[in-house]
N, CA, C and O atoms as a GROMACS GRO file, in nm:
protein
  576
    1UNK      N    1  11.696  25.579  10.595
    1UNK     CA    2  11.728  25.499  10.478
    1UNK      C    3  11.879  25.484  10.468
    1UNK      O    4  11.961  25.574  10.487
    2UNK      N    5  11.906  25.356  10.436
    2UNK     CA    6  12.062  25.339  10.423
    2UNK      C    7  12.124  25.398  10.269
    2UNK      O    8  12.058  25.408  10.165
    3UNK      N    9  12.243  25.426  10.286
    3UNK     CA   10  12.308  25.417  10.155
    3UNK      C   11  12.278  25.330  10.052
    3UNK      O   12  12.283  25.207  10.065
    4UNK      N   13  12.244  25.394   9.939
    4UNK     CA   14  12.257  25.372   9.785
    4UNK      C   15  12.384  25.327   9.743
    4UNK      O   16  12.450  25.427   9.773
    5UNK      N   17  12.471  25.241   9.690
    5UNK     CA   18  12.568  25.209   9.646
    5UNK      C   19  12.568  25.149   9.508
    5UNK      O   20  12.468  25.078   9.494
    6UNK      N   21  12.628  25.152   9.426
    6UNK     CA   22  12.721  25.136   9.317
    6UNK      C   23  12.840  25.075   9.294
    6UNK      O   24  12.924  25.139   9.230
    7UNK      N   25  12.870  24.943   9.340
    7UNK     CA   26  13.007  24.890   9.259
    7UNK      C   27  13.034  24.873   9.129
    7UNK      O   28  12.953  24.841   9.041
    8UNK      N   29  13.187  24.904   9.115
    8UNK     CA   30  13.288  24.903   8.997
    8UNK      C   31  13.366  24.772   9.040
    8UNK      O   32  13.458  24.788   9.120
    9UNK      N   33  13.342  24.658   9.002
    9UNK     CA   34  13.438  24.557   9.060
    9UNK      C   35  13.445  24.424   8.912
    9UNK      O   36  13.355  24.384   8.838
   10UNK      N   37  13.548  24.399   8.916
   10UNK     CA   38  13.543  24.276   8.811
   10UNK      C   39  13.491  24.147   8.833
   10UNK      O   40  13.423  24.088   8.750
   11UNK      N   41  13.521  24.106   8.936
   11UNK     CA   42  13.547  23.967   8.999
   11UNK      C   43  13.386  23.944   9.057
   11UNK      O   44  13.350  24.028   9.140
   12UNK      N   45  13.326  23.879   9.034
   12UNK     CA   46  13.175  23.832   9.050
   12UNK      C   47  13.214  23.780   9.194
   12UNK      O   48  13.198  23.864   9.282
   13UNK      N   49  13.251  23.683   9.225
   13UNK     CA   50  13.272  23.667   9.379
   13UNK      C   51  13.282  23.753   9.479
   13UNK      O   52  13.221  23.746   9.586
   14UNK      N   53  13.400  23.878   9.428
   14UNK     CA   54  13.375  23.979   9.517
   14UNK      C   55  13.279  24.050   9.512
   14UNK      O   56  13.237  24.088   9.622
   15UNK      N   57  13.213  24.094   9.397
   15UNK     CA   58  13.074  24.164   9.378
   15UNK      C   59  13.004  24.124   9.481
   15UNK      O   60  12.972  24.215   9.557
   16UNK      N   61  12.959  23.983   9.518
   16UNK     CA   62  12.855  23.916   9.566
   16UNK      C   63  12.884  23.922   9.706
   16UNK      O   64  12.780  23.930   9.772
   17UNK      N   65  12.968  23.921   9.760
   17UNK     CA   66  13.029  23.902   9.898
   17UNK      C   67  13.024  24.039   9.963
   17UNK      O   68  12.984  24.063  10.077
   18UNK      N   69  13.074  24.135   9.863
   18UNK     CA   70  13.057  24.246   9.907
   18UNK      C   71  12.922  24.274   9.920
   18UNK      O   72  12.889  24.316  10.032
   19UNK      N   73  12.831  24.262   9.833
   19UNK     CA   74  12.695  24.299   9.839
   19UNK      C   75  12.647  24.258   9.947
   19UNK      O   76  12.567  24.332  10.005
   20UNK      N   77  12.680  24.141   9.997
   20UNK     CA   78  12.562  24.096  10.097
   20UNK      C   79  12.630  24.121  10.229
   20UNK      O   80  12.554  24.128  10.326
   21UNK      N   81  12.803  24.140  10.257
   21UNK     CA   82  12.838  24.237  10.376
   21UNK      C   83  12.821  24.392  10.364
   21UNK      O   84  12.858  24.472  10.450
   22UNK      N   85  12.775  24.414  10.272
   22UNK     CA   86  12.734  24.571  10.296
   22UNK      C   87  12.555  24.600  10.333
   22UNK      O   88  12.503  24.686  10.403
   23UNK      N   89  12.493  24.482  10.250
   23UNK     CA   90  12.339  24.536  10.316
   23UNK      C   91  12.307  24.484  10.456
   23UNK      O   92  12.225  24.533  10.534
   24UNK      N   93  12.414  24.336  10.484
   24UNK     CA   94  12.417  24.282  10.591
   24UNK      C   95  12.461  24.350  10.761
   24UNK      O   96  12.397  24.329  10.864
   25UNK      N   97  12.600  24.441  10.745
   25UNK     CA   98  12.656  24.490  10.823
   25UNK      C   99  12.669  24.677  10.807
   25UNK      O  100  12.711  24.753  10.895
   26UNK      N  101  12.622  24.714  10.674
   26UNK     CA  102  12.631  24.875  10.714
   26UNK      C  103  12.490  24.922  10.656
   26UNK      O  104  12.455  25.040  10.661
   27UNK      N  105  12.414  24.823  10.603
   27UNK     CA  106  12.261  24.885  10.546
   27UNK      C  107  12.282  24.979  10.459
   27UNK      O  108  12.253  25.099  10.462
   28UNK      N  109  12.355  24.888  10.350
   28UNK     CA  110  12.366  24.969  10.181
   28UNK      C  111  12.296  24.878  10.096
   28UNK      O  112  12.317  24.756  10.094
   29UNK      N  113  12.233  24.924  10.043
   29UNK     CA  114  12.198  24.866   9.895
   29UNK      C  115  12.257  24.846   9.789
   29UNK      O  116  12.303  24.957   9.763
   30UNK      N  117  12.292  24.767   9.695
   30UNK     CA  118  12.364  24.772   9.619
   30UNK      C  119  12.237  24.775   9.464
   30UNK      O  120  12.170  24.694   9.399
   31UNK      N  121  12.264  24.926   9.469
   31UNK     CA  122  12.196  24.937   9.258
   31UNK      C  123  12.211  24.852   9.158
   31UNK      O  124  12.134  24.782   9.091
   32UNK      N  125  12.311  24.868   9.159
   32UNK     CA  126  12.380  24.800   9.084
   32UNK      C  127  12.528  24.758   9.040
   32UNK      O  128  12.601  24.822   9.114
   33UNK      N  129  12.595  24.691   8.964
   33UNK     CA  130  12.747  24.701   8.940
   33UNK      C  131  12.789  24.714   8.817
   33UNK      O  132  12.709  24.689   8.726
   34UNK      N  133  12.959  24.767   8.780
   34UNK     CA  134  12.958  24.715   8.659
   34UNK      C  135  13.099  24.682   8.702
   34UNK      O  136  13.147  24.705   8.814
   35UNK      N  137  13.196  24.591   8.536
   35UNK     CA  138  13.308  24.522   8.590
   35UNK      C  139  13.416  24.630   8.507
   35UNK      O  140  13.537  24.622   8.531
   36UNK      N  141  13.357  24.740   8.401
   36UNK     CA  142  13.466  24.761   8.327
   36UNK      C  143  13.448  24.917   8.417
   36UNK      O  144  13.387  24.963   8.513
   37UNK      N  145  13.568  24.969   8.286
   37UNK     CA  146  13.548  25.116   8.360
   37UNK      C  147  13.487  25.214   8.267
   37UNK      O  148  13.496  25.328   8.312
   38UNK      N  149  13.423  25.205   8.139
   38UNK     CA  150  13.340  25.209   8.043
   38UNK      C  151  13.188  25.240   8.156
   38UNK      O  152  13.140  25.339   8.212
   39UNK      N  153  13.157  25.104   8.147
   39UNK     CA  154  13.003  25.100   8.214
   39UNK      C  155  13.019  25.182   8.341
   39UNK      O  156  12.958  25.289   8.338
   40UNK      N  157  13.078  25.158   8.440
   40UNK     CA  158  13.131  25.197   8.560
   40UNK      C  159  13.081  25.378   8.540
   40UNK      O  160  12.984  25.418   8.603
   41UNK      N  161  13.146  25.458   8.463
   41UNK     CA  162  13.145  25.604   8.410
   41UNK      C  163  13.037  25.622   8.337
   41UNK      O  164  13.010  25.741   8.324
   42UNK      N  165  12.959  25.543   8.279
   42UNK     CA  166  12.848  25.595   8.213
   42UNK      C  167  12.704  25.592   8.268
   42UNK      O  168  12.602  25.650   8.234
   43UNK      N  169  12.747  25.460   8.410
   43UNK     CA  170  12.628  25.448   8.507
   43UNK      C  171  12.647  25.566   8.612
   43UNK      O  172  12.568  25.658   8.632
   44UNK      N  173  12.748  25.548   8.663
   44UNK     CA  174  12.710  25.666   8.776
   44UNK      C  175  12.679  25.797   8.730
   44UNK      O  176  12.614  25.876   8.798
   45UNK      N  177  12.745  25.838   8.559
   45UNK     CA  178  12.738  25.978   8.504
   45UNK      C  179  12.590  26.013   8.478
   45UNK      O  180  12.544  26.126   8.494
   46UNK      N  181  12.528  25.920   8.442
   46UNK     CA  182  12.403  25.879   8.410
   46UNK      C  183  12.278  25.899   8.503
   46UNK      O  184  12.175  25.960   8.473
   47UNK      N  185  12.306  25.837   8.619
   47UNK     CA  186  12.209  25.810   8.749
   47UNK      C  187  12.271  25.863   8.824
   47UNK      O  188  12.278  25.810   8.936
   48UNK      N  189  12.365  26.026   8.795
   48UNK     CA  190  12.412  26.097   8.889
   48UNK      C  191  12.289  26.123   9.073
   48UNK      O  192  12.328  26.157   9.185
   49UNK      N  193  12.148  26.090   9.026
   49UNK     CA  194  12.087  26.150   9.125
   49UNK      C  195  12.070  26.051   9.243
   49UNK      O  196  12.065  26.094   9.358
   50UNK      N  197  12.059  25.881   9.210
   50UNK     CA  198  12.019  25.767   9.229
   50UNK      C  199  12.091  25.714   9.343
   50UNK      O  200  12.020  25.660   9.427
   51UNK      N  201  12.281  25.718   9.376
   51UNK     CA  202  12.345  25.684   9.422
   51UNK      C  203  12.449  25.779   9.562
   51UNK      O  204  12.476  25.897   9.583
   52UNK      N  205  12.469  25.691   9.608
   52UNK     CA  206  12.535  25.793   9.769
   52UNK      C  207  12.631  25.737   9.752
   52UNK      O  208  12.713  25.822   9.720
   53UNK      N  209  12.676  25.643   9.753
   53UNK     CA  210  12.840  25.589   9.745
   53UNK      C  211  12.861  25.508   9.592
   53UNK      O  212  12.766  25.491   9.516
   54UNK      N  213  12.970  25.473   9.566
   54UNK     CA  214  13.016  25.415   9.445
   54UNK      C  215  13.178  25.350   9.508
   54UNK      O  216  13.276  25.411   9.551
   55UNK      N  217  13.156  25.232   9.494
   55UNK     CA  218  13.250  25.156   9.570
   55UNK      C  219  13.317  25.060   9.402
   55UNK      O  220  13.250  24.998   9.319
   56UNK      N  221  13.525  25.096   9.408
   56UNK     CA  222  13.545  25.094   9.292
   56UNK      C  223  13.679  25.043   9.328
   56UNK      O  224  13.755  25.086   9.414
   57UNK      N  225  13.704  24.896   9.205
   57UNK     CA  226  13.794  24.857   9.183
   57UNK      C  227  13.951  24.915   9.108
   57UNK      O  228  13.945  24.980   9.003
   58UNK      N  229  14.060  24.890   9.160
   58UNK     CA  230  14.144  24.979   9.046
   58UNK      C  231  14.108  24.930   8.930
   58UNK      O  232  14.035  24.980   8.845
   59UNK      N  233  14.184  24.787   8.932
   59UNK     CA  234  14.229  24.644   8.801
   59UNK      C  235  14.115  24.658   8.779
   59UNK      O  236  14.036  24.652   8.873
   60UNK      N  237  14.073  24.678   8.657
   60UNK     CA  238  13.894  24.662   8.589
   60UNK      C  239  13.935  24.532   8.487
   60UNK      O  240  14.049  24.487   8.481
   61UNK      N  241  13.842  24.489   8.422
   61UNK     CA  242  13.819  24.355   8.317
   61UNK      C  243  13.859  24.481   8.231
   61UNK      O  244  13.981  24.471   8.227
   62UNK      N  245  13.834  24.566   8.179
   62UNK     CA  246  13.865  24.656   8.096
   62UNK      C  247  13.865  24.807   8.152
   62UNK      O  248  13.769  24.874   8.191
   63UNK      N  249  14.049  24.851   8.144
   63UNK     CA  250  14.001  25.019   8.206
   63UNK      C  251  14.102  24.988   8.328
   63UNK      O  252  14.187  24.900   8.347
   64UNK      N  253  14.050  25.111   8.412
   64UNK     CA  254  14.097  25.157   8.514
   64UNK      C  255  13.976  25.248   8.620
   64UNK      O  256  13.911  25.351   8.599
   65UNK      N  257  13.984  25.164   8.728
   65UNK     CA  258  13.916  25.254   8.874
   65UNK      C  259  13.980  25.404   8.895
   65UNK      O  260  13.935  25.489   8.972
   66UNK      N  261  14.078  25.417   8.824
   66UNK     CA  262  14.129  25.580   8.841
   66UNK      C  263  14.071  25.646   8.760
   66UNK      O  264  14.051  25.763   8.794
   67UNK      N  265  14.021  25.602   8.625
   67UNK     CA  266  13.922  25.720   8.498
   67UNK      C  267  13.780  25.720   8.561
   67UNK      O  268  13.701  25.809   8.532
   68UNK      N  269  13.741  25.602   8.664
   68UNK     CA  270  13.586  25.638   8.697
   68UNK      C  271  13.587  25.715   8.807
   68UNK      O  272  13.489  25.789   8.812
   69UNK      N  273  13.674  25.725   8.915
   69UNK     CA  274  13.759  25.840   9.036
   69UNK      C  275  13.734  25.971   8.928
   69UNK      O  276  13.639  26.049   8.932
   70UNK      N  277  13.812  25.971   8.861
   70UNK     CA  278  13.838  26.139   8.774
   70UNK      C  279  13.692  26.108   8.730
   70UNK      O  280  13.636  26.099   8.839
   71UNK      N  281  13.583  26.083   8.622
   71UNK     CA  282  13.498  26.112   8.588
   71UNK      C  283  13.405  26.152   8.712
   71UNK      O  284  13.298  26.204   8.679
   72UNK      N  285  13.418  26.143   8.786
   72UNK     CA  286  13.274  26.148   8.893
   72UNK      C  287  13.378  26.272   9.018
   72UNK      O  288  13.343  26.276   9.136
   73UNK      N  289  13.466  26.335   8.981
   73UNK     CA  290  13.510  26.426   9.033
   73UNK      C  291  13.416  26.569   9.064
   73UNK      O  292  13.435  26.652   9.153
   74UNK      N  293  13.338  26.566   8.986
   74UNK     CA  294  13.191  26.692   8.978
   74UNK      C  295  13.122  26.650   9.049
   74UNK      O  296  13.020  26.718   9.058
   75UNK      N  297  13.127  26.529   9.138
   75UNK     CA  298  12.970  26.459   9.189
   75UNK      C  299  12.903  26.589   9.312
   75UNK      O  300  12.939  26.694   9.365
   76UNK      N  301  12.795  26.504   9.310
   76UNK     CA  302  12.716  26.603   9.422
   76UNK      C  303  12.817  26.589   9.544
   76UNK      O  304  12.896  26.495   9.544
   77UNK      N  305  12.814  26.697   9.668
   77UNK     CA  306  12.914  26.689   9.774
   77UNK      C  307  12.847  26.565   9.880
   77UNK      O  308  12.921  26.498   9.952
   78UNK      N  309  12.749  26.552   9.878
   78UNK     CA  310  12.706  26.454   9.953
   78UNK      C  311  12.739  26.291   9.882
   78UNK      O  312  12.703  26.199   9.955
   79UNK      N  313  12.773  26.268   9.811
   79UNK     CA  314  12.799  26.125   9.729
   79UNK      C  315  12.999  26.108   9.752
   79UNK      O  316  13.092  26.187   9.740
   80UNK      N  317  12.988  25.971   9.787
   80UNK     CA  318  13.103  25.949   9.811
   80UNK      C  319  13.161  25.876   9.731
   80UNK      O  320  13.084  25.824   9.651
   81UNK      N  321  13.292  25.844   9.716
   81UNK     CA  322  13.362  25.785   9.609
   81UNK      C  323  13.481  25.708   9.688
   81UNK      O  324  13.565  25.778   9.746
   82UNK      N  325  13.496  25.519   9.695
   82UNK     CA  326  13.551  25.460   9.787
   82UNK      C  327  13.622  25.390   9.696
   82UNK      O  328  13.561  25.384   9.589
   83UNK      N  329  13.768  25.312   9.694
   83UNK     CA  330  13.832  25.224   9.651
   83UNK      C  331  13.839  25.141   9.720
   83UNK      O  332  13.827  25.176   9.837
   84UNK      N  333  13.860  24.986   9.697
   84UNK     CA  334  13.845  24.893   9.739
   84UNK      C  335  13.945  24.804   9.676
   84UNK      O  336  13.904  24.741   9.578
   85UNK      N  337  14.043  24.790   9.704
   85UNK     CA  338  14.157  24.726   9.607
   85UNK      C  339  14.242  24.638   9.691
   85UNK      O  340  14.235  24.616   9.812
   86UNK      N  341  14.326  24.588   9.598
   86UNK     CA  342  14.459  24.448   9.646
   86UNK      C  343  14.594  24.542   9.634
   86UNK      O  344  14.709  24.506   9.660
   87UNK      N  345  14.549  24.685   9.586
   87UNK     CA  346  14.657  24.740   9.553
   87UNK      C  347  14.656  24.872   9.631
   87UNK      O  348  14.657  24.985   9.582
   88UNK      N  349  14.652  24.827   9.809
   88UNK     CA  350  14.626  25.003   9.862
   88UNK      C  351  14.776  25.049   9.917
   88UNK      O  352  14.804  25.051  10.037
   89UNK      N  353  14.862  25.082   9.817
   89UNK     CA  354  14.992  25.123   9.854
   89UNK      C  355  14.956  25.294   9.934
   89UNK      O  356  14.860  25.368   9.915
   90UNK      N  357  15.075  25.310  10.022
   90UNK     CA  358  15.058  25.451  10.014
   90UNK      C  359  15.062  25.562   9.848
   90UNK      O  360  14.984  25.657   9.836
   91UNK      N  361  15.128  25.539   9.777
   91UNK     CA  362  15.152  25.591   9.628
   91UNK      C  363  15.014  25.586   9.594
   91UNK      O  364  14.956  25.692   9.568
   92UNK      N  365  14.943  25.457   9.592
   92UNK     CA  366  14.798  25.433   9.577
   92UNK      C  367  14.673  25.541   9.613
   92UNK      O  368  14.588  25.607   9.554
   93UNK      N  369  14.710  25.520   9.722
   93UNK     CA  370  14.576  25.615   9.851
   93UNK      C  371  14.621  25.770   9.792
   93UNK      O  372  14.535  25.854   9.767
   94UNK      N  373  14.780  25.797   9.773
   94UNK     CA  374  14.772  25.923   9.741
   94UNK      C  375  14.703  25.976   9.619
   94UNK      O  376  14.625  26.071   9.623
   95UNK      N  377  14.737  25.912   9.513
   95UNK     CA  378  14.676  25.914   9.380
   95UNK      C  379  14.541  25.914   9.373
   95UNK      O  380  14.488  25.985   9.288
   96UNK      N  381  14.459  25.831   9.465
   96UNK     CA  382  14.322  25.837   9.476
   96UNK      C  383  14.239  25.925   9.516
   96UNK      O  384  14.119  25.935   9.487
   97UNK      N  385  14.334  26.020   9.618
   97UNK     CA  386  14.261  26.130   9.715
   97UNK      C  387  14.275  26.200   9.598
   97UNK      O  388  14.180  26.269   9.560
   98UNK      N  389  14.384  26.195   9.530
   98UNK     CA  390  14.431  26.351   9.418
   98UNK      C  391  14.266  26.383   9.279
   98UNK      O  392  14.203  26.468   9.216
   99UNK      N  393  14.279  26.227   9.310
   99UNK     CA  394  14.133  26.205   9.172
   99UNK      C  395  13.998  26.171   9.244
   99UNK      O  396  13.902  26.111   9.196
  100UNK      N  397  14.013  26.228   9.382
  100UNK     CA  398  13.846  26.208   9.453
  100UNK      C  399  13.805  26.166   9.523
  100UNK      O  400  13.694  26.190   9.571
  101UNK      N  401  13.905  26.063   9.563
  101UNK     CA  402  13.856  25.959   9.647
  101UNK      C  403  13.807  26.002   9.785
  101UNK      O  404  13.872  26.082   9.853
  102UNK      N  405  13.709  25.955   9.822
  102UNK     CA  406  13.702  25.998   9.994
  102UNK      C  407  13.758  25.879  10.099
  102UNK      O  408  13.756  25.894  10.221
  103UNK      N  409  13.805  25.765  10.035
  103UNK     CA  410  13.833  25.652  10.125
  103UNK      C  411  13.877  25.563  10.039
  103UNK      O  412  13.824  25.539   9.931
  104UNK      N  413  14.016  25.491  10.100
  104UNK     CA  414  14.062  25.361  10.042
  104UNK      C  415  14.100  25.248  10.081
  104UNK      O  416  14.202  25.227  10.146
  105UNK      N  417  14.008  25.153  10.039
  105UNK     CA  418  14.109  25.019  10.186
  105UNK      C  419  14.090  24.893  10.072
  105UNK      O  420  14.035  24.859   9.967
  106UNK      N  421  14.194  24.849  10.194
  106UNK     CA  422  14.256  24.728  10.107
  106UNK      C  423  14.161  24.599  10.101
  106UNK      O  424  14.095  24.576  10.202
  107UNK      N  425  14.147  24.514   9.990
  107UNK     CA  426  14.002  24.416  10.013
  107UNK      C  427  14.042  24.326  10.116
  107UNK      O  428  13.953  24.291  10.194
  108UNK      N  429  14.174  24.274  10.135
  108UNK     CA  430  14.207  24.162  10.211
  108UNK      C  431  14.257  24.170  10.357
  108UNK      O  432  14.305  24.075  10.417
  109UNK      N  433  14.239  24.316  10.417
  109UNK     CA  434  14.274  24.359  10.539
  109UNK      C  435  14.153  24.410  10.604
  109UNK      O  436  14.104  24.387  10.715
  110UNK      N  437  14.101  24.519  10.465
  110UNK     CA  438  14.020  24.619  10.569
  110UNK      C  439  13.833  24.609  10.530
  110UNK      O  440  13.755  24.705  10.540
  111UNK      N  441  13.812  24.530  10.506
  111UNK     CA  442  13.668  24.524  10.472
  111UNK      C  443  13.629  24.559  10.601
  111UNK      O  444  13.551  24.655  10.600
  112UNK      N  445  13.661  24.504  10.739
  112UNK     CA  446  13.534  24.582  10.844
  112UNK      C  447  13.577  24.718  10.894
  112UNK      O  448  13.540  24.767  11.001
  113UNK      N  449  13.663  24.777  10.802
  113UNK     CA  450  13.706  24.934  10.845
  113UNK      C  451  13.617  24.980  10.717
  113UNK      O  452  13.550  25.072  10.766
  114UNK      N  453  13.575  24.968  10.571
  114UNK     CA  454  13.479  25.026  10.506
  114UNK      C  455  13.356  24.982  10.515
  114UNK      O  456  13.264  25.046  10.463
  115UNK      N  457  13.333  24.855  10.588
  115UNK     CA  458  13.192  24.842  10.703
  115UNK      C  459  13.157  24.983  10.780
  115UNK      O  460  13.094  25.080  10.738
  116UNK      N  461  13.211  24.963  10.890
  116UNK     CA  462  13.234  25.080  10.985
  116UNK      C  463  13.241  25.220  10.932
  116UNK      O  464  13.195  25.302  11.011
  117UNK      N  465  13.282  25.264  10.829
  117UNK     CA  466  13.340  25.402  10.762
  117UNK      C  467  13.194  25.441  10.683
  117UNK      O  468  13.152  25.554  10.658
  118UNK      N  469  13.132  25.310  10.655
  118UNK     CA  470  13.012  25.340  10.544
  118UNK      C  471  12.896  25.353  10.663
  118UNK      O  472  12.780  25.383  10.636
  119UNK      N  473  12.946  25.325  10.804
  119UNK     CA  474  12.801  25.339  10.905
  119UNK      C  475  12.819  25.475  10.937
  119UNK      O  476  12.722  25.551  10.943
  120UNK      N  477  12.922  25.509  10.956
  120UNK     CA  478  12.994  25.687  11.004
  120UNK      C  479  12.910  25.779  10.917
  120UNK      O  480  12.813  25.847  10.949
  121UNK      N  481  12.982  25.764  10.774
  121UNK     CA  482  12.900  25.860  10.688
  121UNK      C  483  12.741  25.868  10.700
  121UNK      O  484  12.668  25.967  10.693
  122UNK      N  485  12.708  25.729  10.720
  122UNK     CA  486  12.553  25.734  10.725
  122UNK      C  487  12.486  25.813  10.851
  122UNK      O  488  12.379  25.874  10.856
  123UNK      N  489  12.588  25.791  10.953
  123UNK     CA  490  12.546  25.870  11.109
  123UNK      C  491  12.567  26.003  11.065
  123UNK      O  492  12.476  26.082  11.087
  124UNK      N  493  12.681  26.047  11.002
  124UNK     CA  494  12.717  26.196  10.923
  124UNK      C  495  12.616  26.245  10.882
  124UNK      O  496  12.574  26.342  10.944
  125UNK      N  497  12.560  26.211  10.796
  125UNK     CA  498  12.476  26.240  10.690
  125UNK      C  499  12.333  26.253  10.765
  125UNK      O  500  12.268  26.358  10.756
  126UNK      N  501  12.290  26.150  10.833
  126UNK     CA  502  12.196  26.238  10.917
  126UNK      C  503  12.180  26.311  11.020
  126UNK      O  504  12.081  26.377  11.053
  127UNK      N  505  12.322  26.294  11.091
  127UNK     CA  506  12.347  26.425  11.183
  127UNK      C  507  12.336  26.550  11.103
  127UNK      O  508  12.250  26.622  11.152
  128UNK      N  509  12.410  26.621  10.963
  128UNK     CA  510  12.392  26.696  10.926
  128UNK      C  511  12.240  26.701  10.824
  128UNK      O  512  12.248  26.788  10.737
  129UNK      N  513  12.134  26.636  10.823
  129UNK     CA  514  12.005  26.652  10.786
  129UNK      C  515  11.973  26.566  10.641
  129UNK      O  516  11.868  26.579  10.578
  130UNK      N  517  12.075  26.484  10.604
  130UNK     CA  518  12.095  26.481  10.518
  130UNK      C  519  12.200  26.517  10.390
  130UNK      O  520  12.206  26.465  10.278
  131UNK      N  521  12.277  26.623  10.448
  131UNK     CA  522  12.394  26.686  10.376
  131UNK      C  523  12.503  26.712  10.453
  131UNK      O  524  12.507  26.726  10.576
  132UNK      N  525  12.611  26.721  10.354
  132UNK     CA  526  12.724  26.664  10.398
  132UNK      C  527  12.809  26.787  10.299
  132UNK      O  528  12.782  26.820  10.184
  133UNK      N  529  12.936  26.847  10.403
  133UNK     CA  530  13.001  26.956  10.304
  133UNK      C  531  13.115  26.914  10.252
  133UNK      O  532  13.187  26.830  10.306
  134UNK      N  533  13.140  26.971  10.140
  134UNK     CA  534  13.246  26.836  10.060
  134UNK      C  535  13.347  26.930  10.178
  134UNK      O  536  13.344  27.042  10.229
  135UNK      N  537  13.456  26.776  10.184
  135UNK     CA  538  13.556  26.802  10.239
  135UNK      C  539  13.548  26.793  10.376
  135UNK      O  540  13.654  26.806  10.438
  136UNK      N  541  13.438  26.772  10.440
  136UNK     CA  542  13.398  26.779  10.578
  136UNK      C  543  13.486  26.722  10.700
  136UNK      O  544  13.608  26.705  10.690
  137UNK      N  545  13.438  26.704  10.775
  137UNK     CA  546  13.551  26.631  10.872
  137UNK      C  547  13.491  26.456  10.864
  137UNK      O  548  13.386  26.393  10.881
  138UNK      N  549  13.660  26.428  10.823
  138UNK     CA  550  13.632  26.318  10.776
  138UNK      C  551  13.657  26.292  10.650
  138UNK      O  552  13.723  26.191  10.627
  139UNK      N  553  13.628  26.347  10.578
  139UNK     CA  554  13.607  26.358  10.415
  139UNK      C  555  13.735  26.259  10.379
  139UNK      O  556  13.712  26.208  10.269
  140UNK      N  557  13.801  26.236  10.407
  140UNK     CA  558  13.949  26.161  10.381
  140UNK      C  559  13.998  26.067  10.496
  140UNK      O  560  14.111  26.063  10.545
  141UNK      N  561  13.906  26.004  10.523
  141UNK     CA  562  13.933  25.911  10.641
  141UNK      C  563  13.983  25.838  10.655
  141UNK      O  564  14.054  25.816  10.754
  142UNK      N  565  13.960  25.744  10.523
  142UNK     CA  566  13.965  25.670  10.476
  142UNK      C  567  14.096  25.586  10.386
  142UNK      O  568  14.117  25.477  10.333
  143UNK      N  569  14.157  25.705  10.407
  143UNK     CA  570  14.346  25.731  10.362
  143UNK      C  571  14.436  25.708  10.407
  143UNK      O  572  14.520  25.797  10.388
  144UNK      N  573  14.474  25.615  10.472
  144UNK     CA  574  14.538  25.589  10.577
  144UNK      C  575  14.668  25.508  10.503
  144UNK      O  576  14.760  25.462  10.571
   0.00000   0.00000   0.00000
């Protein structure tokens, strides 16, 4: 079974584009989305059991992708937490790893490096049976 996913994204175009290159090219599903960072924190806090990745905008319609990073800092070790932004400075990526992140790429460079990164974990994840140790090799790959 592929990854469960969760976007945090504002922009309906990218929502949609993303959705259909992620079930298209890494065999994720997309649950569902939300655009603020309100909904964003109360869905994944919520359906903590439901989701394997959560793929998250900084710039929200309302909020910030860094309070839904820090809220989901407790997550299970197997669930990952990815940024996807216009804004992947190094200052950026650092700040993100500090609040959780396991991976950050930029929307307008690196979409087929969080293609590729979201097939890894999935090969990860069933090489190790299903589980995955936080911090693992790899765990920060995505940081570049």
């Amino acid at each position: 079974m592929g990854f469960r996913a969760y976007i945090v994204e504002d922009s309906v175009t990218i929502r949609d584009n993303l959705k259909e290159a992620l079930k298209e090219l890494a065999d994720v599903e997309a649950l569902g989305e939300a655009d603020t960072e309100q909904e964003g924190k109360d869905w994944l806090l919520s359906h903590a059991e439901q989701w394997d990745i959560a793929i998250v905008d900084l710039f929200l319609r309302e909020g910030s992708g860094l309070n839904v990073l820090e809220a989901c800092r407790r997550r299970r070790p197997q669930q990952k937490m990815v940024v996807l932004s216009n804004h992947a400075t190094r200052e950026i990526r650092w700040r993100c790893a500090q609040l959780g992140a396991d991976a950050v790429f930029d929307k307008s460079t690196e979409i087929d490096a969080l293609m590729t990164w979201c097939r890894r974990e999935q090969q990860r994840r069933a090489t190790a049976g299903g589980v995955t140790e936080p911090g693992g090799a790899g765990a920060r790959s995505g940081l570049h």
